[in-house]
Backbone as ProteinMPNN parsed JSONL, in Angstrom:
{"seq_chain_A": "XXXXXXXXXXXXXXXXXXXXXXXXXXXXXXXXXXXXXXXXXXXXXXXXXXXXXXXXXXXXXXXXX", "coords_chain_A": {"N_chain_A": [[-3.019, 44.939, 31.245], [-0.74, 46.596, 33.306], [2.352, 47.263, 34.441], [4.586, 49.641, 36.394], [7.446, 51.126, 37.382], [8.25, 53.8, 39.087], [10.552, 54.795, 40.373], [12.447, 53.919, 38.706], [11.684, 54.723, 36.669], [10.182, 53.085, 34.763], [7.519, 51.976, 32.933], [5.49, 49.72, 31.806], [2.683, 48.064, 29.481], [0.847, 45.931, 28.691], [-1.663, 43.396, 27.268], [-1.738, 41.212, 28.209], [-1.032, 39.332, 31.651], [1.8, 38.15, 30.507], [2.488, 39.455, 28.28], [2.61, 42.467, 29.249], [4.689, 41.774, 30.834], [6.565, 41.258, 29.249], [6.889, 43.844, 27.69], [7.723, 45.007, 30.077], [10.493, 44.014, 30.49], [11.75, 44.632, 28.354], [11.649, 47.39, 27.919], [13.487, 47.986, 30.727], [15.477, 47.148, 29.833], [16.603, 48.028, 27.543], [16.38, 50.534, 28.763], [18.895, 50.086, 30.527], [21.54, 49.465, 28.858], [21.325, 51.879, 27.699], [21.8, 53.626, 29.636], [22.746, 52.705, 31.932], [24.836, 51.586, 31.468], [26.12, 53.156, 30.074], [29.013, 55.849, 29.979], [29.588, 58.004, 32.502], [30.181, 60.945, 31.529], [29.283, 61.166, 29.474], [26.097, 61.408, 30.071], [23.306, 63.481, 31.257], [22.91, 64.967, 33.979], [20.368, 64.294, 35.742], [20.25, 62.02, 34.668], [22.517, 60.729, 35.177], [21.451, 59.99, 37.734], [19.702, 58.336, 37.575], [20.983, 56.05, 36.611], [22.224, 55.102, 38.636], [20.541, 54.38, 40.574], [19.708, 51.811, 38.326], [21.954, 50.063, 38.786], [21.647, 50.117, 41.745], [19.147, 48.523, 42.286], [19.435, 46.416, 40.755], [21.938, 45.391, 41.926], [20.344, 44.699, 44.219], [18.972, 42.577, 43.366], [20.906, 40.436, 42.709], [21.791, 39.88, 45.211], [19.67, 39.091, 46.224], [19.294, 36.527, 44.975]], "CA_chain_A": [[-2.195, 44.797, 32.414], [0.157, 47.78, 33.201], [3.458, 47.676, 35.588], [5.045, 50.44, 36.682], [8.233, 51.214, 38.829], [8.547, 54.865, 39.331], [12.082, 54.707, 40.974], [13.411, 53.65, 37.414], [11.303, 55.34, 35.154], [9.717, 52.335, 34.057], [5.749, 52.131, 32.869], [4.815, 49.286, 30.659], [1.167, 48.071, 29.295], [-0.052, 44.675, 27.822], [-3.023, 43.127, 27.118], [-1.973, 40.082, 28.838], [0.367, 39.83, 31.6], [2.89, 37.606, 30.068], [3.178, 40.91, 27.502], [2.871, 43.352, 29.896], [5.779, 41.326, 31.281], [7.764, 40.966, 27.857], [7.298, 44.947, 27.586], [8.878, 45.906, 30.819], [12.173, 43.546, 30.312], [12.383, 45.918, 27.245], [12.139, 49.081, 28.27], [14.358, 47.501, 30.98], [16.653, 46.278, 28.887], [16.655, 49.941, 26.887], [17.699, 52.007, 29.886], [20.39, 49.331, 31.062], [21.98, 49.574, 27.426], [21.599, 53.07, 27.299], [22.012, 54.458, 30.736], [23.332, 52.017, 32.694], [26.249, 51.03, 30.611], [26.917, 54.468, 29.505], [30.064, 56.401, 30.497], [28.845, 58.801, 33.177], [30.409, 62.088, 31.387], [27.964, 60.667, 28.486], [25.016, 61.61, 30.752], [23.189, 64.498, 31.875], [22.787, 64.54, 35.92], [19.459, 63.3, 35.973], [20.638, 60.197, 33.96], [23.401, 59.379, 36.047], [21.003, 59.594, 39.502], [19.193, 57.12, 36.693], [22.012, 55.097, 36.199], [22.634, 54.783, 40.266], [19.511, 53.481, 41.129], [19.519, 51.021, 38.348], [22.734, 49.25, 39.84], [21.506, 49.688, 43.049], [18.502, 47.776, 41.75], [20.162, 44.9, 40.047], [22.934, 44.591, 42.826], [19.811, 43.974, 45.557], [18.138, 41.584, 42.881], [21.417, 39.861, 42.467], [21.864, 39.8, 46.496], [18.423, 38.084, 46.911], [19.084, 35.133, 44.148]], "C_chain_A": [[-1.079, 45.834, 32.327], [1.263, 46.976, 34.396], [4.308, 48.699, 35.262], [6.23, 50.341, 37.571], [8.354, 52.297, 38.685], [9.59, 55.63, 39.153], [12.592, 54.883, 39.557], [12.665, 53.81, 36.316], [10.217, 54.381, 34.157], [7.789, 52.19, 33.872], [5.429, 51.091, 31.181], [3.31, 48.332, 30.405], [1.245, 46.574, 28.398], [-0.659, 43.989, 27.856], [-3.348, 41.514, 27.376], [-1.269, 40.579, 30.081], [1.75, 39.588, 31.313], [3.52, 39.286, 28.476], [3.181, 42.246, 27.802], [4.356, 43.139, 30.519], [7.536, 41.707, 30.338], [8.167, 42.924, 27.505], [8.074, 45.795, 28.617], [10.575, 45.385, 30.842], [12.2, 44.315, 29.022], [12.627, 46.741, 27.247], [12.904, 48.908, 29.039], [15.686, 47.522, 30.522], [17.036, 47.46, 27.993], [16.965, 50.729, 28.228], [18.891, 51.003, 30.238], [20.824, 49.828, 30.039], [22.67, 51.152, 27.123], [22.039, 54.476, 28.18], [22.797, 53.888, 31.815], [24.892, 52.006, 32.439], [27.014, 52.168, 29.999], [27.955, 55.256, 30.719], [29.209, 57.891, 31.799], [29.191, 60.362, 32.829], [29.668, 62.229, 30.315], [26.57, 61.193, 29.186], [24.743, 62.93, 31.512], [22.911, 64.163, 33.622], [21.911, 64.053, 36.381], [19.397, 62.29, 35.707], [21.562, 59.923, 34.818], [22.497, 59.315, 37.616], [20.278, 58.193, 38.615], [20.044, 55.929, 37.079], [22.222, 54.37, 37.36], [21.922, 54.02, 40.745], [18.782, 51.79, 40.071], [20.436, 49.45, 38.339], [22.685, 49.019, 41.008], [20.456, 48.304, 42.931], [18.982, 46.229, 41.254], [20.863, 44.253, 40.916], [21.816, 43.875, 43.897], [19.406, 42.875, 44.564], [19.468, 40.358, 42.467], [21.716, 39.247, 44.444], [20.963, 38.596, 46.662], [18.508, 36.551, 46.041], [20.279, 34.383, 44.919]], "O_chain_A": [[-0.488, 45.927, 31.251], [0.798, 46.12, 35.148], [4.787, 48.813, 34.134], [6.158, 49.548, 38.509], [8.858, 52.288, 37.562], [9.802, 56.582, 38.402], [13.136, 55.942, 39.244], [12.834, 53.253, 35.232], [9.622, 54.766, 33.151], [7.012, 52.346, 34.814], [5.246, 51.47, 30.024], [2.881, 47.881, 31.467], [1.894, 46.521, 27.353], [-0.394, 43.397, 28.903], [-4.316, 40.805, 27.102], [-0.853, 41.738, 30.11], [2.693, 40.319, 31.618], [4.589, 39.744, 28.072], [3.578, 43.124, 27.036], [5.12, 44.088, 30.698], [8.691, 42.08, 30.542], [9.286, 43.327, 27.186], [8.766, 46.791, 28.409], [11.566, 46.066, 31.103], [13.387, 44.606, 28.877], [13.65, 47.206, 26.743], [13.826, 49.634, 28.667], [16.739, 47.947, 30.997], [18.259, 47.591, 27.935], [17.917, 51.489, 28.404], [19.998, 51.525, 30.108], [20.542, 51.026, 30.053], [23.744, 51.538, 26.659], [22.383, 55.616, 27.868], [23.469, 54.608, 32.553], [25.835, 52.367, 33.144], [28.161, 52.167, 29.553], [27.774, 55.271, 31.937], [28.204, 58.519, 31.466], [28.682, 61.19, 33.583], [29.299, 63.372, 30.049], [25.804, 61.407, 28.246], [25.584, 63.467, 32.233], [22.762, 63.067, 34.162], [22.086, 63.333, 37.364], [18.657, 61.479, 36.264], [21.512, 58.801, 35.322], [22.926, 58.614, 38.533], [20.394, 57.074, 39.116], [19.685, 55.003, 37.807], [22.399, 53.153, 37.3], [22.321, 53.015, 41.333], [17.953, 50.978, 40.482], [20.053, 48.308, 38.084], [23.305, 48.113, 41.565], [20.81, 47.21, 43.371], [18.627, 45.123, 41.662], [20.809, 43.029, 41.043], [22.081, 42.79, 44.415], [19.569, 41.832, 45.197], [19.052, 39.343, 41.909], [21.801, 38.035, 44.644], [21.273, 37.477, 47.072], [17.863, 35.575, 46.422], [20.554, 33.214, 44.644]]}, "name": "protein", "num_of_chains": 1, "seq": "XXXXXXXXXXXXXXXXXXXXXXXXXXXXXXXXXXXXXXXXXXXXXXXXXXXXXXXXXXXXXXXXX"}
């Protein structure tokens, strides 16, 4: 079982999908951490358009709950 999001870079694979699942809240969870949360003079320019879209991301998924 693969998922993908494009937008945010994300592409993960497992051989169920409860661990296809468990691998994209990781890699997830590894760019928030490391891109998200980082200072934006910390980042080259393609990381902060990174960084943009994955607060835009979170703010709609916090919108819809």
């Amino acid at each position: 079982m693969v998922f993908e999001n494009a937008d945010l870079t994300l592409y993960a694979y497992g051989t169920s999908e409860k661990a296809a699942r468990r691998a994209l809240a990781r890699d997830f969870s590894a760019l928030w951490h490391c891109i998200a949360e980082a200072d934006d003079s910390e980042l080259h320019t393609s990381a902060c358009g990174l960084k943009k879209r994955l607060w835009e991301f979170v703010s709609e998924v916090r919108r819809k709950a």
